[in-house]
C-alpha positions in Angstrom: -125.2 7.6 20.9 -123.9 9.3 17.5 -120.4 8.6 16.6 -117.8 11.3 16.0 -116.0 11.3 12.8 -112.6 10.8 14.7 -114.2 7.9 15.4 -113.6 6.0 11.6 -110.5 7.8 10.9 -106.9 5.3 11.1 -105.0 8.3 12.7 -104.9 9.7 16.3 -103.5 13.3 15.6 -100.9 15.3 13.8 -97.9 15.7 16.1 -94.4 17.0 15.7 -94.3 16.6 12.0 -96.0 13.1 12.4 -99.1 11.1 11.9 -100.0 9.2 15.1 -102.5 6.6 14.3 -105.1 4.5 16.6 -102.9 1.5 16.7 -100.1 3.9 18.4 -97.8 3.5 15.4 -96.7 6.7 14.2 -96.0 7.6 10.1 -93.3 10.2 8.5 -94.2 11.3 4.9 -91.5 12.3 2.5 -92.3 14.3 -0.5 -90.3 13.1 -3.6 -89.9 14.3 -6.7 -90.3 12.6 -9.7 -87.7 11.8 -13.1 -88.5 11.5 -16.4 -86.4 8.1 -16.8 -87.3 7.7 -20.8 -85.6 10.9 -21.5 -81.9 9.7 -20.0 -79.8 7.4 -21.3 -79.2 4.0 -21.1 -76.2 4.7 -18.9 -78.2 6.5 -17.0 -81.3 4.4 -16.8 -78.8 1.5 -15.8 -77.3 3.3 -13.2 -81.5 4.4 -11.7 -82.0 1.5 -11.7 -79.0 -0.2 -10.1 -79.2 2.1 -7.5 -83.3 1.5 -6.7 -82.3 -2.1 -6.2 -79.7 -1.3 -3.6 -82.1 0.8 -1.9 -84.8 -1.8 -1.9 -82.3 -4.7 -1.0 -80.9 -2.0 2.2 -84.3 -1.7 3.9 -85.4 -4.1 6.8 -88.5 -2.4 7.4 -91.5 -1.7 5.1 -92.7 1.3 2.8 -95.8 2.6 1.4 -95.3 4.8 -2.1 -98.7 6.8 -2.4 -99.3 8.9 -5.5 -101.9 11.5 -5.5 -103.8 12.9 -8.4 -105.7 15.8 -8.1 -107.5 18.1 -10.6 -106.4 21.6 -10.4 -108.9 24.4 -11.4 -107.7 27.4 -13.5 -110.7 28.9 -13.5 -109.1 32.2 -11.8 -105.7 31.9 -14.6 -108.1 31.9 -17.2 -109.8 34.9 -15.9 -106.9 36.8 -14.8 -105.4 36.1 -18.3 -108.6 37.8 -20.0 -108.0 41.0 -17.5 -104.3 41.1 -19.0 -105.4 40.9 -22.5 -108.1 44.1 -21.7 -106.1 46.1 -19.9 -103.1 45.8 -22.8 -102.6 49.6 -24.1 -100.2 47.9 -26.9 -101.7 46.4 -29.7 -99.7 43.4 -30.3 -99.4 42.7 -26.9 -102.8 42.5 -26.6 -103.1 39.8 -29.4 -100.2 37.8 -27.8 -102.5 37.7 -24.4 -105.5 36.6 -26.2 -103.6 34.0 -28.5 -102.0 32.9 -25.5 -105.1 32.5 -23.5 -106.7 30.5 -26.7 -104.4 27.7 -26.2 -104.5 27.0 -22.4 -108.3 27.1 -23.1 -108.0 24.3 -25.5 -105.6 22.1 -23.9 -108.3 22.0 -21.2 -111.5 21.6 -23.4 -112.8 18.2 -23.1 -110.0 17.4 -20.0 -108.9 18.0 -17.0 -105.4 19.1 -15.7 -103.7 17.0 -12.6 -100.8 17.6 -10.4 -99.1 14.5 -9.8 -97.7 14.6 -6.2 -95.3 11.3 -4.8 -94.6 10.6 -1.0 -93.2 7.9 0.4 -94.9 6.6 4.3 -92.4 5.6 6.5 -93.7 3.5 9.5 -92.5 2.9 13.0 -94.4 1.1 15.4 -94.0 0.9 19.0 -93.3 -2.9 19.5 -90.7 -2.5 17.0 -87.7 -2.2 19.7 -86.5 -5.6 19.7 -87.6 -8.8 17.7 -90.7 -10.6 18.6 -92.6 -7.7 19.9 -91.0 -8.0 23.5 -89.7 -4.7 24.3 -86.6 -3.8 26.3 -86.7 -2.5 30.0 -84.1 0.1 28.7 -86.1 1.3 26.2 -89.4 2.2 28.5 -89.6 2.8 31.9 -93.3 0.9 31.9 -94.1 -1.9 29.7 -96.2 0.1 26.6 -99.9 -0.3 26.3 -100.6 -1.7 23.3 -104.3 0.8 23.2 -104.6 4.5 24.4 -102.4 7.6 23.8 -98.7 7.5 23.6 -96.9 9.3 26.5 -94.1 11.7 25.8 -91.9 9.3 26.7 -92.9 6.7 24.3 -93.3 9.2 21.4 -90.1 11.0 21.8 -88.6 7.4 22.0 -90.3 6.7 18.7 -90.1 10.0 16.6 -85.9 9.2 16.9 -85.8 6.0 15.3 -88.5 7.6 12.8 -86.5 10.3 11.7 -83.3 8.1 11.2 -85.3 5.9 9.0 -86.3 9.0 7.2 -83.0 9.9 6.6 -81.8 6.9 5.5 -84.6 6.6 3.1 -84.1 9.7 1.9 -80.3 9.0 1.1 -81.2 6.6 -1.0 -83.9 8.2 -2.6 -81.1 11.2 -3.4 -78.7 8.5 -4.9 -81.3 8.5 -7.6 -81.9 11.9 -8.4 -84.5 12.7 -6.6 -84.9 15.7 -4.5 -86.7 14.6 -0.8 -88.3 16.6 2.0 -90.4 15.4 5.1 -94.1 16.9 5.7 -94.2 19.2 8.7 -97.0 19.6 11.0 -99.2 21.8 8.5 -98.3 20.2 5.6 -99.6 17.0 6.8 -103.2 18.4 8.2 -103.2 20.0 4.6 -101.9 17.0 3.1 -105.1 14.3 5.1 -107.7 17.3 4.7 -107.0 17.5 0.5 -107.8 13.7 0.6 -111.1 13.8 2.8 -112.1 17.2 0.6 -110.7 16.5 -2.9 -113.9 19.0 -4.3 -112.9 21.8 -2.3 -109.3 21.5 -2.6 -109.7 21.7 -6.1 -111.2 25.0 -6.0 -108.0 26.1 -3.7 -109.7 26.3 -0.4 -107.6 24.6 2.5 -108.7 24.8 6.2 -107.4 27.1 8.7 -104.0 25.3 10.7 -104.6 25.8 14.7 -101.8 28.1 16.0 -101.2 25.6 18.8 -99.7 23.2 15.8 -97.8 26.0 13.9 -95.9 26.7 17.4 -95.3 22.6 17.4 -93.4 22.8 14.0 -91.8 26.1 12.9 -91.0 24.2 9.8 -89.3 20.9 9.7 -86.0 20.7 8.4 -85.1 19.3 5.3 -83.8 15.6 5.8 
């Protein structure tokens, strides 16, 4: 019997601005942005860096940074930039445009351009209640299965204790500099389809979101 795709992949489903995975342990993503840290000054490289170590020495549970690279095509700038430079009635304009498109041309000749993106994974899993993996009778009204889909119960249980980790990561991600937002619904099905589909996200071509999921997450708030 022929396997499904599903099948190989770590994650269960997209739900509530959350990745489920197989193991019933469910992920938040935060987008961060990044800082130029060799431009400031010492002061303020000091004070970066004081602050990351108080954020790292705060957490009691773990965190995965993930940077993604990914080429962009400007195939359709490019074009749309030599339509501008024909359809200039003004002279000098026209030149400008042309000169203009010249040099994106050759800072892409014989490279490619990226967009950098930074999230940070934050993890909960469900025998994560109470030290040891025994979970309280307070907690669940049936011991959890430790295989098969979450019920509503479980994941709503979950999704709380997710989000306050999410803010308090993002806190101290703030007391950096940094500005932080957590992936809703269809940013994260664009997000996983990007990584399985790098050639045809580079090209700009993103799946079509179920409206079932859009009504799940209007948009997610901003932590």
């Amino acid at each position: 019997m022929a396997s499904s795709t599903q099948d190989f992949l770590e994650f269960e489903e997209i739900r509530e601005g959350t990745i489920v995975l197989q193991n019933r342990s469910i992920r938040g993503l935060l987008l961060v942005s990044s800082a130029n840290f060799a431009l400031k000054s010492e002061e303020e490289q000091d004070a970066i860096i004081f602050q990351f170590q108080s954020f790292l020495n705060s957490l009691d549970f773990s965190l995965q940074v993930v940077i993604q690279s990914r080429k962009l095509n400007i195939t359709g700038y490019i074009d749309r930039l030599k339509e501008l430079e024909q359809g200039q009635t003004n002279e000098l304009l026209k030149i400008q445009t042309a000169e203009y498109r010249k040099f994106v041309e050759s800072l892409i000749e014989g490279g490619s351009i990226l967009a950098k993106n930074f999230f940070v994974v934050v993890p909960f899993a469900l025998l994560e209640a109470l030290p040891g993996g025994e979970l309280s009778p307070k907690l669940f009204k049936t011991k959890p299965k430790v295989i098969g889909k979450l019920t509503d119960e479980e994941f709503d249980r979950m999704k709380t204790q997710l989000w306050q980790r999410m803010e308090f990561v993002a806190l101290g991600l703030r007391r950096m500099g940094l500005h932080v937002a957590p992936l809703s619904s269809e940013e994260l099905v664009e997000l996983l389809w990007t990584w399985y589909h790098p050639e045809e996200a580079e090209v700009g071509y993103y799946p079509e979101v179920p409206p079932e999921l859009l009504k799940q997450t209007k948009k997610t708030a901003e932590l």
